[in-house]
N, C-alpha and C positions, 0 to 999 in steps of 0.2 A: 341305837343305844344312846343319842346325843337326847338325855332328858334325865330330869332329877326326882321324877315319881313315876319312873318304870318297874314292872318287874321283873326279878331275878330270871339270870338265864335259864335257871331249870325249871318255872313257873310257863317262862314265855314256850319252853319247846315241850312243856305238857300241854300247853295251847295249842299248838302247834297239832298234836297226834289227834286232837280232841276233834282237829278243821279240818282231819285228814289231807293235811298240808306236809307232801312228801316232798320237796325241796326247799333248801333255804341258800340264800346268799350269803355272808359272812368276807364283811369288808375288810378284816384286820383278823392273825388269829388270837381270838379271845379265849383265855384258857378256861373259862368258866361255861362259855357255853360250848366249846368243843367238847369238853366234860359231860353236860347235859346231854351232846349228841351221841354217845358212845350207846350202842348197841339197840338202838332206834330204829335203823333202817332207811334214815332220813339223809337223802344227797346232800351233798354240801358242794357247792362253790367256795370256797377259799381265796379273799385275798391277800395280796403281797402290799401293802400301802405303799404308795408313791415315795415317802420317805425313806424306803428302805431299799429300792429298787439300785441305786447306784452301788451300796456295799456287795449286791448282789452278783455287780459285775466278777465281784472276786469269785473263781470257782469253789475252794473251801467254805465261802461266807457262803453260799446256794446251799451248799453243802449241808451245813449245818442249819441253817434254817429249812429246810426239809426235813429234816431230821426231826430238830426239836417241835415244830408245827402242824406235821402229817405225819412220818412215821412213827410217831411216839405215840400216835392216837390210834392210827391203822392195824388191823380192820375195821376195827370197832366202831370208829367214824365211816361212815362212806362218804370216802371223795369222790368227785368228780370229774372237779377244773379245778385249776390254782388261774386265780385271774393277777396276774403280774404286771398290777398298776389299773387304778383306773380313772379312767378321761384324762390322759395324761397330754397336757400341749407338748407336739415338735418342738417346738420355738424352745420349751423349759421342761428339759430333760426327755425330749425324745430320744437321744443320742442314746441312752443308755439300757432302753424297754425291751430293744432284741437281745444283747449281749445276757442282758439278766435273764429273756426265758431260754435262752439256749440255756444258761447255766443250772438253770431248776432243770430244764429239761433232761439233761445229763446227771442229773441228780438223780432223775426218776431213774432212768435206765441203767443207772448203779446200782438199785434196789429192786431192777427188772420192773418196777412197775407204770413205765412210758406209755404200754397198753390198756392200764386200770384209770390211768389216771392224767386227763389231757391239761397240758400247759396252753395257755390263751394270754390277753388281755383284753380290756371294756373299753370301746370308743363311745365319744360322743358326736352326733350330728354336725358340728361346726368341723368336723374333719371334710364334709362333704363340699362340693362346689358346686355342681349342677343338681339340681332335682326334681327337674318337673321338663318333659312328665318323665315318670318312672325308670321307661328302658334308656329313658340317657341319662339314668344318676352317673357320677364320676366325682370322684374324691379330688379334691383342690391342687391344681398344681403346685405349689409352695408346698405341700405336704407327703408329696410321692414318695419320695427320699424313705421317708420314714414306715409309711406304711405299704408298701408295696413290699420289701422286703420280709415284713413281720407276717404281710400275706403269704408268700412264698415260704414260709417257716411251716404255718398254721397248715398250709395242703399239705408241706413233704411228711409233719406227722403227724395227720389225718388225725386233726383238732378242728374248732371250729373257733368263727372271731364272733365276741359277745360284742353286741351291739347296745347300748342305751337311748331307748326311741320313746321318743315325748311326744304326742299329737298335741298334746296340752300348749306346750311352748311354741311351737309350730305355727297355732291356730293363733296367741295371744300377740307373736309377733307380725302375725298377716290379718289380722279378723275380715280385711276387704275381700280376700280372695279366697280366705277356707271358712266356708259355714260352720256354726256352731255343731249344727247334726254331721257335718261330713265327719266331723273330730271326734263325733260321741258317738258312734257307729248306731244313731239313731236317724240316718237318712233314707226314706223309703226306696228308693230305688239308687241307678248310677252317677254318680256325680262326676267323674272324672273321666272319661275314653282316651285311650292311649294304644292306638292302633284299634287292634279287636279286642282286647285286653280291658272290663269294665271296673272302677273302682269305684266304690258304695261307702268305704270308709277311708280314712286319712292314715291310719296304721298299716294297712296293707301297702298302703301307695310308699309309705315311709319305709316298710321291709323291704320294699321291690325294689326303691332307689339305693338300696344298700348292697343287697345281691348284683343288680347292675354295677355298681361301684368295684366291688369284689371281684366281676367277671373284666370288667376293664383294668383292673390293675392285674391281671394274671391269674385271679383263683377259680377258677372255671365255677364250677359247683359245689365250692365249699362253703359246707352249712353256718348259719349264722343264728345265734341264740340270744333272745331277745332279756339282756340281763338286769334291763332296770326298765320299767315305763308303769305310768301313774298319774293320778289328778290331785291338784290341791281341794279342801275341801271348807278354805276359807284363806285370806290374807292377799286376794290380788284380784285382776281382774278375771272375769271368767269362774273361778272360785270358790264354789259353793255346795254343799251342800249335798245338794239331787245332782250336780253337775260330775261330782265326784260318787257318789252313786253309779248312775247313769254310766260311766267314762270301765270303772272295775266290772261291774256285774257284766257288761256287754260287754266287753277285754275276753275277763271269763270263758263265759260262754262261746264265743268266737275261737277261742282255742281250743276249748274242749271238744269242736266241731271237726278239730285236728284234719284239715279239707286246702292247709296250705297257703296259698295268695294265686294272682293272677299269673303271676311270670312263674310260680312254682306250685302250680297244685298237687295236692294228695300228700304233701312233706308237710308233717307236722311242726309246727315254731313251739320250740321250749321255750314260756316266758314269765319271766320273774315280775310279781308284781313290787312296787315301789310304796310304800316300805309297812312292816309289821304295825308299827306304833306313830303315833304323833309325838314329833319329838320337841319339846322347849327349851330346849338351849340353843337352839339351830336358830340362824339370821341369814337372809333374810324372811320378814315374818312366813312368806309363802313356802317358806321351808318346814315352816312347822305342823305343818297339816296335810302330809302328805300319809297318814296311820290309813290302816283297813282298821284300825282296833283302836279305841280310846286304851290309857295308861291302867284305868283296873279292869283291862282283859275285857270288855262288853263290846261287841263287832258295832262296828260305824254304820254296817248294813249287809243282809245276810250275804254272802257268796259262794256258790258251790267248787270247791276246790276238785282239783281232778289227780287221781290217782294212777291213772294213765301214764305211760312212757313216756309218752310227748304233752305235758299239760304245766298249768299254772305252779306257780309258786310262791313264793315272798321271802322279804328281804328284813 
């Protein structure tokens, strides 16, 4: 929504039914397109923005922001997740990310609906410390504190933790060590062995070091949803064009395959593509070109959306 020749919310989520594109993310709640979402049938992720996250700790403020943001819209909207906070640093305001999803969390189950409707939050990759290979990902000591507890939350009510996985960034901050095709799941065969466990692409490798992460800090098998990943499709290096192409369509398709990863086959990853529009207000420039859609609605490049329980999305 950070752009000043978008279109209106109820424009983008008739786009939306047209790509048969059944979930959307939704970073803040916006009354205009919650509005559009009403009686769609279209999932929603709902975030709680990081700025709000500390009033949150108060139980009446959960309260009422559940309220005025979800159940004022419910049924009509389908939620999902409420993501409370995302990529939010330990260091700057982690203290405050559990205390706030117990407090929604208790919200829901004043309105009975804890089981319609799961409370999470979205990590990003610099939470990690180890990641390579795969079976020893492990989330950074300096960071335990914080997320090992909010794991322990996410199992006892059988939620899952939204993951933000960038192959893009990955690849741009190592190009020595990850091929351009390992990143673009255009590599003909294994690129990486990790035991007997073969990786072909840099996203599988990336989920798995998450799930390992997850299983080391206590969450045994708790599912993880992949709630932001994307290519830029100009403004840095790597950056282009077919590169951004290449990065979605192959994403796509690899979910739609719904076949799981190496360390979890046969479980479908629900994941959100990054993002609806190219946005130009956004800095820095490689921010601005992360659209599956230019600004009058015309697709960047075709992609088949999955309508499937376990399939793609956008944000």
């Amino acid at each position: 929504m950070m752009g000043n020749n978008l279109p209106s919310q109820s424009d983008t989520i008739a786009l939306f039914r047209q790509n048969n594109i059944r979930r959307v993310r939704l970073y803040d709640p916006n009354q205009a397109a919650l509005n559009a979402l009403r009686n769609t049938g279209i999932e929603v992720i709902i975030g709680v923005p990081n700025t709000d996250l500390r009033s949150l700790t108060n139980p009446s403020s959960a309260r009422s922001w559940l309220q005025n943001n979800v159940l004022n819209y419910y049924p009509a909207v389908s939620f999902k997740y409420i993501a409370v906070g995302n990529e939010v640093s330990p260091s700057n305001g982690g203290d405050v990310v559990l205390p706030a999803m117990r407090n929604v969390y208790d919200a829901l189950r004043g309105a009975n609906l804890q089981d319609r409707i799961k409370v999470s939050t979205a990590i990003d990759m610099t939470l990690i410390g180890n990641s390579f290979p795969p079976s020893s990902g492990e989330f950074r000591g300096d960071v335990r504190w914080y997320i090992d507890p909010v794991i322990g939350f996410l199992t006892s009510t059988n939620s899952a933790l939204l993951a933000n996985i960038y192959p893009y960034f990955s690849y741009v901050d190592n190009p020595r060590d990850i091929s351009l095709s390992y990143a673009l799941f255009t590599s003909p065969s294994v690129v990486v062995w990790d035991g007997s466990r073969g990786y072909q692409n840099l996203f599988d490798a990336l989920l798995d070091v998450v799930y390992s992460a997850v299983e080391r800090s206590g969450g045994g098998s708790l599912p993880v949803v992949v709630s932001e990943s994307g290519w830029p499709s100009n403004g840095g290096n790597a950056a282009s064009f077919d590169n951004a192409r290449a990065f979605y369509t192959n994403l796509a398709s690899r979910v739609r395959e719904n076949r799981g990863t190496p360390k979890r086959p046969g479980r479908g990853v629900e994941t959100y593509l990054f993002a609806m529009f190219d946005e130009n207000q956004k800095s820095p420039e490689i921010e601005k070109n992360f659209g599956l859609f230019f600004p009058n609605k015309q697709p960047k490049f075709p992609i088949t959306f999955s309508a499937a329980r376990d399939g793609t999305a956008v944000e």
